[in-house]
C-alpha positions as CSV (number, residue, x, y, z in Angstrom):
1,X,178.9,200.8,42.4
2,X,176.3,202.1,45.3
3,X,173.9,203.0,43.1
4,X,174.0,199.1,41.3
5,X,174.1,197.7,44.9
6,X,170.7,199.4,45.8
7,X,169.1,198.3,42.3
8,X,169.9,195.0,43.2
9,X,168.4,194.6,46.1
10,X,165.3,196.9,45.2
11,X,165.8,199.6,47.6
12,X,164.3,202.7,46.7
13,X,166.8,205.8,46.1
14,X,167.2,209.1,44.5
15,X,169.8,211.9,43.4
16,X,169.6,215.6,43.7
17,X,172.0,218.1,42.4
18,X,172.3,221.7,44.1
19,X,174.5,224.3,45.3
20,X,174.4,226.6,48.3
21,X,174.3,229.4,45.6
22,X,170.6,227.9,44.0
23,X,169.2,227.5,48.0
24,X,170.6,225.1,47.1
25,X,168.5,222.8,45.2
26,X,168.6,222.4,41.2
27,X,167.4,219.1,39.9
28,X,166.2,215.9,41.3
29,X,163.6,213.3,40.9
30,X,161.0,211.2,42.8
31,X,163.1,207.6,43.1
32,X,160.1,205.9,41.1
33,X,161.4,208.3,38.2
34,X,165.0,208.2,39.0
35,X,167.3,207.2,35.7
36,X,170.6,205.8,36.9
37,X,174.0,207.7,36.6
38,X,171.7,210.9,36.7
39,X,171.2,213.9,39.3
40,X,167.6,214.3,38.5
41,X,165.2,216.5,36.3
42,X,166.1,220.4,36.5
43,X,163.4,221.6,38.6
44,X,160.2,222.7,36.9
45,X,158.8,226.3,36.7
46,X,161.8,227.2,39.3
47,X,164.6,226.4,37.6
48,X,166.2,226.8,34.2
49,X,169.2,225.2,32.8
50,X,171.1,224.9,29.9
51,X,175.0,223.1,28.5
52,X,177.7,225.4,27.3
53,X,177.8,222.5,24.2
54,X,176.6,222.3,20.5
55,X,175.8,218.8,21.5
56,X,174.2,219.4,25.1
57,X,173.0,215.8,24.9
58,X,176.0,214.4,24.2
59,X,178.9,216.3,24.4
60,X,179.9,217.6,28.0
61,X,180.3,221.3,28.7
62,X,179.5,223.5,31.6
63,X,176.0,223.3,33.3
64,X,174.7,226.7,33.3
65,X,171.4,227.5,35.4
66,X,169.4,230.2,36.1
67,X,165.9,231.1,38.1
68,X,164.1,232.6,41.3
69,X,166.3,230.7,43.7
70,X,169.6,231.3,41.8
71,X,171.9,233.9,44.0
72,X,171.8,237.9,43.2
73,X,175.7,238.0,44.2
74,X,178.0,237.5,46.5
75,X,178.2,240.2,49.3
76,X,180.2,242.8,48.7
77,X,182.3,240.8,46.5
78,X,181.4,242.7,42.9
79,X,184.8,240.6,40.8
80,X,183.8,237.2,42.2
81,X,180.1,237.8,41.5
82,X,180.7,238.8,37.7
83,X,182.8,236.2,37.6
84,X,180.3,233.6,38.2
85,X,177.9,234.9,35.8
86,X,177.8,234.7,31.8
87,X,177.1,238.0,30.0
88,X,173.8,236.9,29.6
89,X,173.0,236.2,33.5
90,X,173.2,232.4,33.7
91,X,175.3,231.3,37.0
92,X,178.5,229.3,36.1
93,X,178.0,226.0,38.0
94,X,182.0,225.1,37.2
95,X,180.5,221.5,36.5
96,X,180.6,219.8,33.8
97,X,177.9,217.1,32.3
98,X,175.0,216.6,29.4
99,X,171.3,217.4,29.3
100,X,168.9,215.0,28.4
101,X,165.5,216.4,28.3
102,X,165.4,218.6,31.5
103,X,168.0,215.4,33.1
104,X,171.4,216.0,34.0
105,X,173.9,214.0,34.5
106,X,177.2,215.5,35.6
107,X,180.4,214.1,34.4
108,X,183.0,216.2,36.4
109,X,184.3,219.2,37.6
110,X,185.6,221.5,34.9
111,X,189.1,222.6,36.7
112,X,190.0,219.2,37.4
113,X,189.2,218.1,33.4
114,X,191.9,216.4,31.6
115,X,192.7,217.1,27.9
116,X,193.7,213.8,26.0
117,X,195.9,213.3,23.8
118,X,193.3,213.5,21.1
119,X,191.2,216.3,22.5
120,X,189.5,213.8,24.5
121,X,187.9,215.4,27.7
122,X,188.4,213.2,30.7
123,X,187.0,213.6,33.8
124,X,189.3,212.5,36.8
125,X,185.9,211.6,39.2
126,X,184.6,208.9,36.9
127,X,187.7,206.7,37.1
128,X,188.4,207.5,40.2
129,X,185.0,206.6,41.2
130,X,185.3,202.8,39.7
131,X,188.6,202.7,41.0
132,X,187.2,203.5,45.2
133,X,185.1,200.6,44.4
134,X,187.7,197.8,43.9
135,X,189.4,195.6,46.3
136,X,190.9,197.3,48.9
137,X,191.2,200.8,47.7
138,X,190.0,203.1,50.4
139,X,190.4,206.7,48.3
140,X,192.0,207.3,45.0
141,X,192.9,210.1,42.8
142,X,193.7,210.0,38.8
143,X,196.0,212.8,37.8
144,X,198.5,213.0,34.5
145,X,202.0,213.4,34.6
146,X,204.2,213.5,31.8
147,X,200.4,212.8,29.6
148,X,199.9,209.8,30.8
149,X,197.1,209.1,33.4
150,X,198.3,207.9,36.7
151,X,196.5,206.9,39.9
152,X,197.3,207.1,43.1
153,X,195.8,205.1,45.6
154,X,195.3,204.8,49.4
155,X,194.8,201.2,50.5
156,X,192.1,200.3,53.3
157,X,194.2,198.6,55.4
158,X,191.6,197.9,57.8
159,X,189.9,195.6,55.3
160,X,193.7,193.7,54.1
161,X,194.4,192.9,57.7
162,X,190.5,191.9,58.6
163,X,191.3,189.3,55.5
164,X,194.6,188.1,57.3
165,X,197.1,189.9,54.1
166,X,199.9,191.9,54.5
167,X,201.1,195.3,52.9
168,X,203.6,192.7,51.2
169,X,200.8,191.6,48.8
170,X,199.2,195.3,47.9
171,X,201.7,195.8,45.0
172,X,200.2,192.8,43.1
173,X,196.8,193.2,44.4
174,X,196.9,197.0,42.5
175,X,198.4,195.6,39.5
176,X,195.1,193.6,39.4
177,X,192.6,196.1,40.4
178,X,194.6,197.8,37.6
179,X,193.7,195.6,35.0
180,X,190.4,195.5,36.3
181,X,189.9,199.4,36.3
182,X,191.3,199.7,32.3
183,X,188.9,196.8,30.7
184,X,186.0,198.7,32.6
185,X,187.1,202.7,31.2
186,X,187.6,203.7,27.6
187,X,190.8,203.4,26.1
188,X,192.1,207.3,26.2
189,X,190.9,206.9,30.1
190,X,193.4,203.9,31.0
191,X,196.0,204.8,33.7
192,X,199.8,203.6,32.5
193,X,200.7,203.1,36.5
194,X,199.2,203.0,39.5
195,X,201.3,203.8,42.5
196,X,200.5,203.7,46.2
197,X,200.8,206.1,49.0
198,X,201.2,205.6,53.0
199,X,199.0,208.4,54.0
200,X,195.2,209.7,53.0
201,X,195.0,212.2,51.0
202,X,195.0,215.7,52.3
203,X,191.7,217.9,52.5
204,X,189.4,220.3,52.7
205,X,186.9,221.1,55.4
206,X,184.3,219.8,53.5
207,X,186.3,216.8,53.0
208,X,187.4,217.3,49.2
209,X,190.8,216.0,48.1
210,X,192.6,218.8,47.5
211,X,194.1,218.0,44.4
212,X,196.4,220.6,43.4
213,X,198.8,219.2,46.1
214,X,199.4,216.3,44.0
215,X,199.8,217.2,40.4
């Protein structure tokens, strides 16, 4: 993946995590302390945060953060304000991820979770994010139907034509990439099919898949 890539070749990087409700910044780290897969250290004496967990270090749950650049509210919008806050005035981020020390490291979006069929919680971005990175797979999306995992993928057609293949060969070149994906995920995250669609995938303005379209 990118941040592998940049290892590699020694160039220096880092990863923050914020919202536009925390002003918008809440963790990040210098890149000569950056730990990989993370979004940074929650930011000292600012910021507080904590992991709706009993296992905040290892088991997921919702990142949960409070301090003097957190949001009062939004304007005269008193249901949607109380919503976003616990009883105990911590600001739901709606992600999901672990706390290490004060470093977080995010593993999804809570809405777009997945229960397995053991109670396992799987997180939709982290597949789809090893899947993006295969041979020609321009944007994916993991969803379940009929509980079992399926991903849909748009092929980047620019790159199978600049390599002189046709649209004739991306049914066998996904059946690789699939068998690719699965040795690299656990075993509840393994997709049963993966099917391919003509068009991108519709979204928002800030250029999020809009996933409830295909569920």
């Amino acid at each position: 993946d990118i941040e592998a890539f940049f290892y590699k070749i020694k160039f220096p990087f880092t990863v923050g995590y914020g919202m536009t409700e925390c002003a918008p910044l809440i963790s990040y780290d210098h890149h000569y302390e950056f730990v990989p897969t993370s979004c940074g250290s929650v930011l000292a004496g600012i910021m507080e945060a904590r992991i709706d967990s009993p296992d905040p270090e290892n088991v997921p749950g919702e990142i949960q953060v409070r301090g003097e650049n957190v949001m009062k509210g939004y304007y005269k919008n008193p249901e949607a304000t109380k919503a976003a806050f616990t009883k105990d005035g911590w600001l739901k981020t709606g992600d999901s991820g672990i706390m290490r020390g004060r470093r977080l490291f995010i593993k999804g979006r809570i809405k777009t979770m997945i229960l397995g069929p053991s109670g396992q919680n799987i997180y939709p971005e982290e597949i789809e994010a090893k899947l993006n990175n295969l041979p020609y797979v321009a944007e994916s999306l993991v969803v379940e139907r009929e509980n079992k995992l399926v991903a849909l993928v748009y092929p980047d057609f620019a790159a199978l034509e600049a390599s002189g293949l046709t649209a004739g060969q991306l049914p066998q070149i996904m059946d690789d990439n699939k068998g690719v994906l699965n040795k690299q995920v656990a075993n509840y995250e393994r997709i049963s099919s993966l099917i391919i669609v003509e068009k991108e995938f519709e979204k928002t303005p800030k250029k999020s898949i809009k996933r409830f379209l295909y569920n």
